[in-house]
C-alpha positions as CSV (number, residue, x, y, z in Angstrom):
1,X,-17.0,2.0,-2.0
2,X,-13.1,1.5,-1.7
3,X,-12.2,-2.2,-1.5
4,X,-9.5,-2.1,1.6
5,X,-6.5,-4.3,0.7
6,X,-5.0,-7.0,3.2
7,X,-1.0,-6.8,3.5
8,X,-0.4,-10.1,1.4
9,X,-2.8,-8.5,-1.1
10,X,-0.5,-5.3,-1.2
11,X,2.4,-7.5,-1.4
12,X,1.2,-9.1,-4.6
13,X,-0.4,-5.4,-6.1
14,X,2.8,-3.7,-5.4
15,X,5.4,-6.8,-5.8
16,X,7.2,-5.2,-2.7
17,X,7.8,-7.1,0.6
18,X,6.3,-6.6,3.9
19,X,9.6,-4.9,5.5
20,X,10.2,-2.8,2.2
21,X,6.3,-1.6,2.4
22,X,6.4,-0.8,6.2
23,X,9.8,0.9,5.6
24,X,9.3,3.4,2.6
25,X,5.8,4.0,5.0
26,X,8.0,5.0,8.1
27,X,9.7,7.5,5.1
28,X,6.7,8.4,3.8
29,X,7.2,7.2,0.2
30,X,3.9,4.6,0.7
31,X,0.6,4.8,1.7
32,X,-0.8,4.6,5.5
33,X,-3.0,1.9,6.2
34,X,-6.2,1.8,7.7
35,X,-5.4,1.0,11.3
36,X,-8.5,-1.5,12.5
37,X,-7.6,-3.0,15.8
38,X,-3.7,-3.3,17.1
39,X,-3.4,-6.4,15.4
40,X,-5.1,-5.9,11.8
41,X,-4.6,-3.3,9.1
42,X,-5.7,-2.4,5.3
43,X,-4.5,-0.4,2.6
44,X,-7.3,1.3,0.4
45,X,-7.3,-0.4,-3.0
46,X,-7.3,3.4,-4.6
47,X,-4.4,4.6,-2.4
48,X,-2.2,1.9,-3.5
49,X,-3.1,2.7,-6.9
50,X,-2.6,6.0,-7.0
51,X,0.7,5.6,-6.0
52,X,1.7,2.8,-8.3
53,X,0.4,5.2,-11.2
54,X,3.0,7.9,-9.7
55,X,6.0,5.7,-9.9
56,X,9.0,6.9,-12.2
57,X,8.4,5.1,-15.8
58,X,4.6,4.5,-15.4
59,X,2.1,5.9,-18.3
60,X,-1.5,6.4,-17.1
């Protein structure tokens, strides 16, 4: 099972801020989130990975 990441959790994963994550989402360039009620949302530990193993530089 996927462990589903909170935003501050992201945050520290990703070392990006909350505006730059919900920005580069609105572009497309980060993962959606999970969307759980209006007010909560959570990134799938595997998605966020993913991406971070795609960035320019990165070795996997």
């Amino acid at each position: 099972m996927d462990r589903l990441l909170k935003l501050h959790e992201v945050e520290e994963i990703t070392a990006l801020s909350r505006s730059t994550i919900y920005e580069w989402m609105r572009k497309g360039k980060f993962p959606q989130p999970l969307v759980l009620s209006t007010r909560s949302v959570r990134w799938r530990a595997s998605a966020v990975a993913e991406w971070m193993d795609r960035l320019p530089g990165r070795s996997a």
